[in-house]
DRENDO-1510 file (C-alpha; in Angstrom, 1 decimal, always signed):
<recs>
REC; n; res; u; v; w
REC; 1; UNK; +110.7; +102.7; +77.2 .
REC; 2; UNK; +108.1; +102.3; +80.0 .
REC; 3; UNK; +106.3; +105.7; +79.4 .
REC; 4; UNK; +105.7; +104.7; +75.7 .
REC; 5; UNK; +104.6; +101.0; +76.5 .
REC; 6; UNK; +102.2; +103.0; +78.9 .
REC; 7; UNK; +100.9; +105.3; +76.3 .
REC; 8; UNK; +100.0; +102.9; +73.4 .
REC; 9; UNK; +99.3; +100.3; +75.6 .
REC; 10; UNK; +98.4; +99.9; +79.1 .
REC; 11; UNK; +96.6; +103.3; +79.6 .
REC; 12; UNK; +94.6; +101.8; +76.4 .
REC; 13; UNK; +93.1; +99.3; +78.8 .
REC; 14; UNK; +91.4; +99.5; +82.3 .
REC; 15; UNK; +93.4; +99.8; +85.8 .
REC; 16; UNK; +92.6; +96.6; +87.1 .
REC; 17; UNK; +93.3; +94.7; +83.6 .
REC; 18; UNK; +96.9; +96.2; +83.5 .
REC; 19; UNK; +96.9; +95.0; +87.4 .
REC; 20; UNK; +95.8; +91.5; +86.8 .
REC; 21; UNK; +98.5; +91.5; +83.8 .
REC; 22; UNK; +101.2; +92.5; +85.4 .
REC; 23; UNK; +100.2; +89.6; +88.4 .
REC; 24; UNK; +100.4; +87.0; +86.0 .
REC; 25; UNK; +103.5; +88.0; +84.6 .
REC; 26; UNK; +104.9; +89.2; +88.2 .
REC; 27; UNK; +103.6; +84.6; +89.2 .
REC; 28; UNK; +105.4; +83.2; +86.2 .
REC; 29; UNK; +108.6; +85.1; +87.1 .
REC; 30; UNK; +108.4; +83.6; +90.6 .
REC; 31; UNK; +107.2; +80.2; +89.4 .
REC; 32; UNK; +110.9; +80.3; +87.5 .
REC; 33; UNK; +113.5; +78.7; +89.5 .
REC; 34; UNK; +116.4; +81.1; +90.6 .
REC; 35; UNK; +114.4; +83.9; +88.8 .
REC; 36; UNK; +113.8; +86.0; +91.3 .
REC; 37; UNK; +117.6; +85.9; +93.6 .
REC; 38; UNK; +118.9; +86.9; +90.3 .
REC; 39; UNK; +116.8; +89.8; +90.0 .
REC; 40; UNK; +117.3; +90.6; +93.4 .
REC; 41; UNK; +120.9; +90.7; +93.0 .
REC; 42; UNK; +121.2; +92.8; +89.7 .
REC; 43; UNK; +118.2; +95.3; +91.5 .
REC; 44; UNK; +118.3; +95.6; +94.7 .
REC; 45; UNK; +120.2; +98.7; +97.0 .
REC; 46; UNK; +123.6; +97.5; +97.5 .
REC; 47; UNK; +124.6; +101.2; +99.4 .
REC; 48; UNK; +125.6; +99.6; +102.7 .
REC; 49; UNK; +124.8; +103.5; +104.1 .
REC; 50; UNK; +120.8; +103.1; +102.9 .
REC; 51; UNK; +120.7; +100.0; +105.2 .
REC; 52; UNK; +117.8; +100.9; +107.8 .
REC; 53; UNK; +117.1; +98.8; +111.3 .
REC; 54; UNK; +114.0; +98.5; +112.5 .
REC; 55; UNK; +111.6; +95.8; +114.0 .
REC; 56; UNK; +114.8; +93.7; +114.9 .
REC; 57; UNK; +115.7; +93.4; +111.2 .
REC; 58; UNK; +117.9; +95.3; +108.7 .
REC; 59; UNK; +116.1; +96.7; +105.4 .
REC; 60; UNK; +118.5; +97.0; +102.5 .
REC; 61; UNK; +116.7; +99.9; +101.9 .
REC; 62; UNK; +114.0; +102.8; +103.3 .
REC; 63; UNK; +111.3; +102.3; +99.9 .
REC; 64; UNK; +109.4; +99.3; +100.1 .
REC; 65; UNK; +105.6; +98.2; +98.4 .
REC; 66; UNK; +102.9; +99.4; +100.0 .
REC; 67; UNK; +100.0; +97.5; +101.0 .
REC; 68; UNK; +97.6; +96.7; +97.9 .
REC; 69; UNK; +99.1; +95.8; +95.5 .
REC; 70; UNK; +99.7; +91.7; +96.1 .
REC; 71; UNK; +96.8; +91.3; +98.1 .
REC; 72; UNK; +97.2; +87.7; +98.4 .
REC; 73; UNK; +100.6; +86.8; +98.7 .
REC; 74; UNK; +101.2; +85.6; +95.5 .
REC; 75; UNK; +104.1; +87.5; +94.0 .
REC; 76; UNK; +106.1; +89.1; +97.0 .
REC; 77; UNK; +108.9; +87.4; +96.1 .
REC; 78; UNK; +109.0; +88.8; +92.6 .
REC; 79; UNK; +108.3; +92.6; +93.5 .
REC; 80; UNK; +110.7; +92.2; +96.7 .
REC; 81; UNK; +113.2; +91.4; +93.4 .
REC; 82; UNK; +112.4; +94.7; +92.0 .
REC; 83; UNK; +114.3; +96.9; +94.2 .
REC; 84; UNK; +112.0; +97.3; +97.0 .
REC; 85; UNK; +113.4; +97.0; +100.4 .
REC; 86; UNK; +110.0; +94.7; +102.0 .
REC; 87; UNK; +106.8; +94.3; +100.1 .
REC; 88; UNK; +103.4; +94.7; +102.5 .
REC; 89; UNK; +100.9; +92.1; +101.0 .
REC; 90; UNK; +96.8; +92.2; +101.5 .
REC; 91; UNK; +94.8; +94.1; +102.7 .
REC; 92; UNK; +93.5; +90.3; +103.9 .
REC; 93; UNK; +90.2; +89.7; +106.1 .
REC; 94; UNK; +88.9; +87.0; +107.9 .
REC; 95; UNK; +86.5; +85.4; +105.1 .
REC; 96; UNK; +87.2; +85.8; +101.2 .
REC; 97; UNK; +85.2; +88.2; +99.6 .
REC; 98; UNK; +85.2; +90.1; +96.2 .
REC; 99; UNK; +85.4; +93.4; +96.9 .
REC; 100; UNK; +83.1; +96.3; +95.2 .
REC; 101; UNK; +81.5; +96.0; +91.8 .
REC; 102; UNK; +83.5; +97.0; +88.6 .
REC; 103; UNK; +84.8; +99.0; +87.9 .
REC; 104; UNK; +86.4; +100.3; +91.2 .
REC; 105; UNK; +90.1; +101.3; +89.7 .
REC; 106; UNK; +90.7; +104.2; +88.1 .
REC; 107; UNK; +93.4; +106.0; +86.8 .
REC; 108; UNK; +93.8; +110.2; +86.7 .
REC; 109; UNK; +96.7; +110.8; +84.5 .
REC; 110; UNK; +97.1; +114.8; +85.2 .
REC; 111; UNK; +97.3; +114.5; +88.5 .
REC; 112; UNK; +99.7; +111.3; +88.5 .
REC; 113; UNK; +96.9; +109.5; +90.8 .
REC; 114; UNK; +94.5; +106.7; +91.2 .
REC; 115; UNK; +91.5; +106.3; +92.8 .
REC; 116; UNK; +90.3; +103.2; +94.1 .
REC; 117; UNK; +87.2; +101.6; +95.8 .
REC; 118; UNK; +88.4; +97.9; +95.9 .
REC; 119; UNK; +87.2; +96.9; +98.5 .
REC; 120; UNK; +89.3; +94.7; +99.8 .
REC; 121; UNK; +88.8; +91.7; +97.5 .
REC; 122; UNK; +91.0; +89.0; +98.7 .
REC; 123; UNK; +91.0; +85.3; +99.3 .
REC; 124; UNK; +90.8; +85.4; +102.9 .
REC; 125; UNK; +93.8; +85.3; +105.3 .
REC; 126; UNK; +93.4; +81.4; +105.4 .
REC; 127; UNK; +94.3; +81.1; +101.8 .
REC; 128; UNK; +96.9; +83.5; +102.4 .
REC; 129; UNK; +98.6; +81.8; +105.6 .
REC; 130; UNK; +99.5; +78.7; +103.4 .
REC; 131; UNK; +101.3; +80.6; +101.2 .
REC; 132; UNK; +102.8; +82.4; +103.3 .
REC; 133; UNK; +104.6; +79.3; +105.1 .
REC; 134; UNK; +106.1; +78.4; +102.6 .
REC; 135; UNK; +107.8; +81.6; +101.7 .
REC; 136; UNK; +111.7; +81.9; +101.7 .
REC; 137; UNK; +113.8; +84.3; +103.7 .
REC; 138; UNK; +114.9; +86.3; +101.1 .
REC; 139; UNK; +112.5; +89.2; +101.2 .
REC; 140; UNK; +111.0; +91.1; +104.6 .
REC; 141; UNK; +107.3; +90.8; +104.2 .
REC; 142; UNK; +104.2; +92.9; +106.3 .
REC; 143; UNK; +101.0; +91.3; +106.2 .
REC; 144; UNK; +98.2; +94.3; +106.9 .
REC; 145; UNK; +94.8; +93.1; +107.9 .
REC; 146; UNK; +91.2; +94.7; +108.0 .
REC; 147; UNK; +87.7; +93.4; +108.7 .
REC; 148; UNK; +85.2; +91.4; +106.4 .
REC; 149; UNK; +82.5; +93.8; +104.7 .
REC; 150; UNK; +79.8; +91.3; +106.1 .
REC; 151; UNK; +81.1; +91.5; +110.1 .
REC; 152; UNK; +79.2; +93.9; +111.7 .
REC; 153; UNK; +81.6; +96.4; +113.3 .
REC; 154; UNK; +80.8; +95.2; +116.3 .
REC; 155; UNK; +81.9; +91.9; +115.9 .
REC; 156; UNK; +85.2; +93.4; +113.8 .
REC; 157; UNK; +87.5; +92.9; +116.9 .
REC; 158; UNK; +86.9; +89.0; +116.7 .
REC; 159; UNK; +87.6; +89.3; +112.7 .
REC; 160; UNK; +90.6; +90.8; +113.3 .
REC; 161; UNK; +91.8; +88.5; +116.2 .
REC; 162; UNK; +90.7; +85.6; +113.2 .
REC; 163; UNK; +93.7; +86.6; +110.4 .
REC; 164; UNK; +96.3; +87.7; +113.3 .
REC; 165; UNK; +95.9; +84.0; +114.9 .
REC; 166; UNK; +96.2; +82.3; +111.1 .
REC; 167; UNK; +99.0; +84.9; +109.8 .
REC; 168; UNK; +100.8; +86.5; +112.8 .
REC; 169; UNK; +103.8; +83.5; +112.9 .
REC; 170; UNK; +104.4; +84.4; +109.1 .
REC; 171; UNK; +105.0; +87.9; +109.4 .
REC; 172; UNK; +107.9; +90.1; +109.9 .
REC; 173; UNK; +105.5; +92.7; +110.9 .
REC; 174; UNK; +101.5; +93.3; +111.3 .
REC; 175; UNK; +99.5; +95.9; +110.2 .
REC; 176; UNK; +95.9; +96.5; +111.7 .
REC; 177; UNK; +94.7; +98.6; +108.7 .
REC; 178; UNK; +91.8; +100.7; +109.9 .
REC; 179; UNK; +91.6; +103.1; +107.1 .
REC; 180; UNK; +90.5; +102.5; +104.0 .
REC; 181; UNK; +87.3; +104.7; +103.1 .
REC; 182; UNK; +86.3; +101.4; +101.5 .
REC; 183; UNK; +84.8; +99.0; +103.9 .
REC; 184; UNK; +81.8; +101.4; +105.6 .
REC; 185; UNK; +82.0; +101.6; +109.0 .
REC; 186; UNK; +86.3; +100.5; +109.0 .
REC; 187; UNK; +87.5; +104.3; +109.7 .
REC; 188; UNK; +85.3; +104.8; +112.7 .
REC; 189; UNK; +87.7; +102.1; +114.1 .
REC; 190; UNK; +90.2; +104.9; +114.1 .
REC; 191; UNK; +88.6; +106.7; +117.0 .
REC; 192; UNK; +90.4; +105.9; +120.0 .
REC; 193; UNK; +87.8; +104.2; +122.0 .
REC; 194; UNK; +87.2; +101.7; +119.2 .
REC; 195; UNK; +91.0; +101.3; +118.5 .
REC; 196; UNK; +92.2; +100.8; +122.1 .
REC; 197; UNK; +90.4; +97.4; +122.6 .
REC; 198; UNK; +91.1; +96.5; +119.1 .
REC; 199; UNK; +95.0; +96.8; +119.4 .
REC; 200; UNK; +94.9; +95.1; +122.5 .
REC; 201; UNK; +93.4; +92.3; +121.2 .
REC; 202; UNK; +95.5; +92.2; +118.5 .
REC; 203; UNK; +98.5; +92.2; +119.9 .
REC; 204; UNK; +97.2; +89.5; +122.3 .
REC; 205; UNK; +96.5; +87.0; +119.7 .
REC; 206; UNK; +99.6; +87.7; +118.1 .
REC; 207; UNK; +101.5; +87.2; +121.5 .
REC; 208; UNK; +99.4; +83.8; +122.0 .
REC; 209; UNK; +100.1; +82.2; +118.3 .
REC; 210; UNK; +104.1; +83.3; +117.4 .
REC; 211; UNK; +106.8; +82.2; +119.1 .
REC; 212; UNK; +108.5; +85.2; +118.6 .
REC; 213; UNK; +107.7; +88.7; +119.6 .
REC; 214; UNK; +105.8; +90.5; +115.9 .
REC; 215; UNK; +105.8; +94.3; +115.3 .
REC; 216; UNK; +102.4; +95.9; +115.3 .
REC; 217; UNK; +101.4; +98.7; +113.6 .
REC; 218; UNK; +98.5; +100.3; +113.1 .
REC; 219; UNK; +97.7; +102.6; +109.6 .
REC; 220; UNK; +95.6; +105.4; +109.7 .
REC; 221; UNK; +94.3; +108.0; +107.5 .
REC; 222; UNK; +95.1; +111.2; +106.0 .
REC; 223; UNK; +91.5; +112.5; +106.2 .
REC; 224; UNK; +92.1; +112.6; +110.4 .
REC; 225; UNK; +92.1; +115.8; +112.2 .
REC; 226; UNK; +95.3; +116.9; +113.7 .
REC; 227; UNK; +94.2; +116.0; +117.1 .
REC; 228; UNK; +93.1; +113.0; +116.2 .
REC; 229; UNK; +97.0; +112.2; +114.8 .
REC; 230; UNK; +97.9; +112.8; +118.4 .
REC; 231; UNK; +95.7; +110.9; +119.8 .
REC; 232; UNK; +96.5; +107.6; +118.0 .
REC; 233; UNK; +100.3; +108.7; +118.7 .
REC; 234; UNK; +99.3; +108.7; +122.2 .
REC; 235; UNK; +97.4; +105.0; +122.3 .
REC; 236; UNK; +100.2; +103.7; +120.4 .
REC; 237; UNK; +102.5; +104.9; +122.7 .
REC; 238; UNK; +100.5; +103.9; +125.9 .
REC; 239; UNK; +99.7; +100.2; +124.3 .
REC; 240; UNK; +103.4; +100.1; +123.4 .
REC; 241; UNK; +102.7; +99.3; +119.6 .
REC; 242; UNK; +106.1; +99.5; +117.3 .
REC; 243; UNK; +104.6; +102.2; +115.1 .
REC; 244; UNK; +102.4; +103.9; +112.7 .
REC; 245; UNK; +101.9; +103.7; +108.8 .
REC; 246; UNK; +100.8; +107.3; +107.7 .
REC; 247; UNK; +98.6; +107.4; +105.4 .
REC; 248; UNK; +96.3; +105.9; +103.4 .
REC; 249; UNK; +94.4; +106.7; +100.8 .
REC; 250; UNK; +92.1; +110.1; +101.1 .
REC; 251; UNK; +88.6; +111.4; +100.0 .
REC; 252; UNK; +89.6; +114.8; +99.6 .
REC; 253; UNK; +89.5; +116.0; +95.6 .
REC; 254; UNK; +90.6; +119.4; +96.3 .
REC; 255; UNK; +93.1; +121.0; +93.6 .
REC; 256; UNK; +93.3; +117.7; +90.9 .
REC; 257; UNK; +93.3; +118.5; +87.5 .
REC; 258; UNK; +91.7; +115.2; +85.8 .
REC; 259; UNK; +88.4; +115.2; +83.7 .
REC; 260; UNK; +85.4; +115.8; +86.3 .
REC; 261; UNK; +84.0; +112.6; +85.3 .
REC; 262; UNK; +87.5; +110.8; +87.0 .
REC; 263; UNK; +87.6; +113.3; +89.9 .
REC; 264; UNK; +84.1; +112.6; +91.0 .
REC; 265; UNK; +84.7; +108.8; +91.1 .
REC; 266; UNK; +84.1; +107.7; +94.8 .
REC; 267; UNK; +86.6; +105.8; +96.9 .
REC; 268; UNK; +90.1; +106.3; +97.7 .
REC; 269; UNK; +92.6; +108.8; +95.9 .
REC; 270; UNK; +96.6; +108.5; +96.0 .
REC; 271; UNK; +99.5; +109.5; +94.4 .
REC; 272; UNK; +101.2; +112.9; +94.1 .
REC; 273; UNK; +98.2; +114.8; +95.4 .
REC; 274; UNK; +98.2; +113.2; +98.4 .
REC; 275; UNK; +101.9; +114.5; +99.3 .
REC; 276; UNK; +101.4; +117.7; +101.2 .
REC; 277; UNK; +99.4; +116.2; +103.7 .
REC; 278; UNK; +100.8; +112.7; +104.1 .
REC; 279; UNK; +104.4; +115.0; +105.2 .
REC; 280; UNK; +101.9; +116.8; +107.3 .
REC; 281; UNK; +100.6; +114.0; +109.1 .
REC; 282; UNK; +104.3; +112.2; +109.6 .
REC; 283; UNK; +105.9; +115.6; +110.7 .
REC; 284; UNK; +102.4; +115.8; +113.6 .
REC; 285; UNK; +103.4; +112.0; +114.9 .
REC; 286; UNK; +107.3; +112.9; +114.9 .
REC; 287; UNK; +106.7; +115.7; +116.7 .
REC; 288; UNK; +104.6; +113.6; +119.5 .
REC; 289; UNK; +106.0; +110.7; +119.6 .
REC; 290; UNK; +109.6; +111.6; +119.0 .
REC; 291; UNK; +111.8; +108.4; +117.7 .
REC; 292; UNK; +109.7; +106.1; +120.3 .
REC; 293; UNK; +107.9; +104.6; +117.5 .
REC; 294; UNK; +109.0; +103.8; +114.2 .
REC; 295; UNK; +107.0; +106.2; +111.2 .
REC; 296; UNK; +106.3; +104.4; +107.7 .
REC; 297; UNK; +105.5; +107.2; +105.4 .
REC; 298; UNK; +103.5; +106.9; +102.6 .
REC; 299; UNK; +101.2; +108.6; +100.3 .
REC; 300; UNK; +102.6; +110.8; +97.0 .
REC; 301; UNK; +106.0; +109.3; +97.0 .
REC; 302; UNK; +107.5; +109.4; +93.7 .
REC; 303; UNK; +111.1; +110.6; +93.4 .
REC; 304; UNK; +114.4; +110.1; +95.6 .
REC; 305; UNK; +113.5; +113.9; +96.9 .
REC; 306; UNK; +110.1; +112.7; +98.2 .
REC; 307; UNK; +112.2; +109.6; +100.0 .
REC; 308; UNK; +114.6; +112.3; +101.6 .
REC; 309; UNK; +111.9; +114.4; +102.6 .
REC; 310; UNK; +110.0; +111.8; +104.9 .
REC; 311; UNK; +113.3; +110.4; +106.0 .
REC; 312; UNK; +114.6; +114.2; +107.3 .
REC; 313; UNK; +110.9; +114.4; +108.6 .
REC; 314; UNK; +111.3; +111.4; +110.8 .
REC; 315; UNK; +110.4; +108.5; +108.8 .
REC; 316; UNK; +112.0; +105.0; +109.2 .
REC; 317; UNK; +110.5; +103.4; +106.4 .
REC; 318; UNK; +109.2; +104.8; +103.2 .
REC; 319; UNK; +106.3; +102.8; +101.0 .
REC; 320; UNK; +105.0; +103.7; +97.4 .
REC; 321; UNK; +102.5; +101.9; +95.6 .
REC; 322; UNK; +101.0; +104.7; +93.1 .
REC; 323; UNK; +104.7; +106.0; +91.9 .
REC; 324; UNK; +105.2; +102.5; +90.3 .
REC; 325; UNK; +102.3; +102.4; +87.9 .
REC; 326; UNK; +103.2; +105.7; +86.5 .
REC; 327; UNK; +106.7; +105.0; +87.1 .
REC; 328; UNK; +106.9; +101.0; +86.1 .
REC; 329; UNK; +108.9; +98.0; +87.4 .
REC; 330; UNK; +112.3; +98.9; +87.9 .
REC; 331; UNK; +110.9; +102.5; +89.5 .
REC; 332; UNK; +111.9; +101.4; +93.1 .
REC; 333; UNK; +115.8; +100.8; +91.7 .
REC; 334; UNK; +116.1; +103.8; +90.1 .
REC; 335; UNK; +114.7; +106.0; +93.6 .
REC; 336; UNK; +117.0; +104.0; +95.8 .
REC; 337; UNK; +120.1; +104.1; +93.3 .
REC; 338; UNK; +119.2; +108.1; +93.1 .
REC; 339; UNK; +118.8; +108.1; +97.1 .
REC; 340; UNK; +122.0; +106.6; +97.8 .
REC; 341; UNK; +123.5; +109.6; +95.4 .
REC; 342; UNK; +121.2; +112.3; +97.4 .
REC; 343; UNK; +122.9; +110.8; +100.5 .
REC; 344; UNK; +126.5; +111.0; +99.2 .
REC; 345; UNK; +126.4; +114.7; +98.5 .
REC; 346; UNK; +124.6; +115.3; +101.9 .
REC; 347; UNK; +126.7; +116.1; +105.5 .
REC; 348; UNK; +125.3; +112.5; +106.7 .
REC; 349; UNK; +127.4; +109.4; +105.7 .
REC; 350; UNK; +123.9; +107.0; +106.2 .
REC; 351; UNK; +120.6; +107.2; +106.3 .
REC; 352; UNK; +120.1; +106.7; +109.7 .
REC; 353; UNK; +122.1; +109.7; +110.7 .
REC; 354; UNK; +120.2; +111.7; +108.3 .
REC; 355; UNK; +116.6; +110.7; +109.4 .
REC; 356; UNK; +115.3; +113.7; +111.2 .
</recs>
């Protein structure tokens, strides 16, 4: 039903109209009293053996949303109904802006991918923060943050400090999102003498405003060089962060099969091409860190197999974003229902035992 609706209709009108859509449908659902528990119980993993621990909490199961896709907290509630184990809302800054010019949302059909240049248009992680409080407890939520185009970079420490002071209490975890091939200058945060005092003050001002204790994690890129990938492992490790999302979205075109008119479309790509090196990059920080910090894998996740894979890899936590346009609302039910059935026939009786 959903591959036809997206053939005759919503690949019949632009990426971010479909997005803005389905948000308004996603806000009325949640504006419906009792709408979204319901939902929640009739979708979401009921496999006592996909239950996953981290951070102090217990996931009903590895897939969750990835960051992107509710940029302003507005409908968590509703995609945390559709099967997804925690939703990750923003990417929020420290001042509203409105991201790149239009259009900045493509889709590339062949190669089941997207590309985006967004930009992080958002309403600021003030507006967000009110929301926010008044959210239920229903749904485990990660709020990622990244720096205001306008801030120079060396001023984005102090930007950053901003939306961890305002939504830090109102998280169940933190993402420092340093990645994005978006905002120019934000990846040469990456490099570890820019990150170090960043985290730090991060988790400082995090420290200082909660009254409890919120995971930090830090999301980096696929585009890095393997020793690179170390050497955030490494900081992580040394600044005792509680792990690493891996990976964003990517530059590289290599391989994709889309009109060259789509292919050559600037910002960043994801989706099934970015698979091979997304498991790359999870398998490099396994291998450093061991299970010292918890791994949430994304990037080309489409399919229960995929969610195996990065769980035998080492991952704790799996995200998609890109798998649910192509693959539409009740995608993240159907890979967890077909993930509990991957883990039946395996020699593991839960998830936890299986992750590598």
């Amino acid at each position: 039903m959903y591959r036809l609706l997206f053939s005759l209709v919503i690949s019949r009108v632009s990426a971010e109209t479909a997005h803005h859509w389905t948000m308004r449908g996603l806000r009325l659902v949640q504006a419906v009293p009792g709408a979204a528990p319901a939902l929640r119980r009739a979708l979401l993993p009921r496999d006592p053996a996909l239950r996953v621990r981290a951070f102090g909490l217990e996931f009903p199961g590895p897939l969750g949303l990835a960051a992107g896709f509710d940029k302003d907290a507005v409908a968590f509630e509703t995609l945390g109904a559709f099967g997804f184990g925690h939703v990750e809302i923003g990417t929020l800054t420290g001042q509203p802006q409105p991201g790149n010019p239009k259009p900045r949302l493509f889709r590339l059909r062949a190669d089941r991918a997207v590309i985006n240049r967004m930009g992080f248009n958002n309403s600021g992680s003030a507006d967000a923060a009110r929301r926010l409080e008044r959210r239920g407890s229903g749904v485990i939520v990660g709020v990622n943050i990244g720096k205001t185009k306008v801030v120079p970079e060396q001023e984005a420490v102090g930007d950053y400090v901003l939306s961890t002071e305002r939504l830090a209490r109102h998280a169940d975890y933190l993402v420092v999102n340093v990645s994005s091939p978006n905002t120019p200058g934000l990846r040469n945060l990456q490099a570890v003498e820019h990150l170090r005092p960043l985290l730090a003050a991060v988790r400082e001002a995090a420290d200082r405003v909660s009254p409890r204790r919120v995971p930090l994690l830090v999301k980096i890129a696929p585009d890095l060089a393997d020793e690179d990938v170390d050497a955030v492992a490494d900081l992580a490790l040394e600044l005792g962060l509680d792990g690493i999302i891996a990976t964003n979205t990517t530059i590289a075109r290599e391989g994709l099969r889309s009109p060259a008119e789509l292919v050559k479309e600037t910002g960043g790509l994801s989706g099934a091409p970015l698979r091979d090196r997304s498991l790359e990059v999870l398998r490099r920080l396994r291998a450093r860190a061991g299970d010292r910090l918890v791994l949430v894998s994304v990037g080309g996740v489409e399919t229960a197999d995929d969610v195996w894979e990065r769980v035998r890899a080492g991952a704790t936590l799996v995200q998609g974003y890109t798998g649910m346009i192509y693959g539409g609302p009740l995608w993240a039910h159907r890979v967890q229902r077909d993930l509990a059935r991957r883990l039946r026939g395996s020699a593991f009786r839960t998830l936890e035992e299986a992750r590598g």
